[in-house]
Phi, psi and omega in degrees: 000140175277151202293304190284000156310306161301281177328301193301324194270349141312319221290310221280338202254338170294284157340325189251355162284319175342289175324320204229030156291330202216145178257066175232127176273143199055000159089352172230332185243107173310142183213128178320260165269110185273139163306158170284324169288322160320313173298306186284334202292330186317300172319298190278342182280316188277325178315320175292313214276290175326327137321303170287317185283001157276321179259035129260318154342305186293307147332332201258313182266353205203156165274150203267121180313151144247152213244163169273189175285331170327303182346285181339267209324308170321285173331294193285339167281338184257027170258324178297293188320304181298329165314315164015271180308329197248356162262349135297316153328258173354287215252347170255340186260331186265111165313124178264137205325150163256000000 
């Protein structure tokens, strides 16, 4: 496997955990309690960047497939799946503020 192929896919699973490290939205503006919607649009936002910094990769060596809607839809379930951890970690395992 090539090394920037291993960085993207660190890169991918820290993303997709990132929404439910913090209760900042957008990493910047603090909030007493963040919503679960903040949270998935955060999840569908990073999901688009991280996309995009994979076909520029690609791009970069090749011309870039072109993909359907499976693709996505494929894409973005094993982007649920790399969440996993940090939305369990969020809403069952992290004792809540008193």
């Amino acid at each position: 496997m090539d090394s920037s192929i291993t960085i993207l896919l660190l890169l991918a699973a820290l993303a997709a955990n990132l929404p439910f490290a913090t209760n900042r939205v957008a990493g910047f503006i603090q909030v007493a309690r963040k919503h679960f919607g903040w949270q998935a649009l955060e999840l569908v936002a990073l999901y688009a960047l991280i996309g995009g910094l994979a076909h520029l990769l690609e791009t970069r060596d090749m011309p870039a497939q072109e993909q359907h809607w499976q693709f996505y839809v494929t894409t973005f379930a094993l982007f649920l799946v790399a969440a996993f951890p940090g939305y369990v970690y969020r809403y069952f395992w992290r004792k809540p503020a008193h």
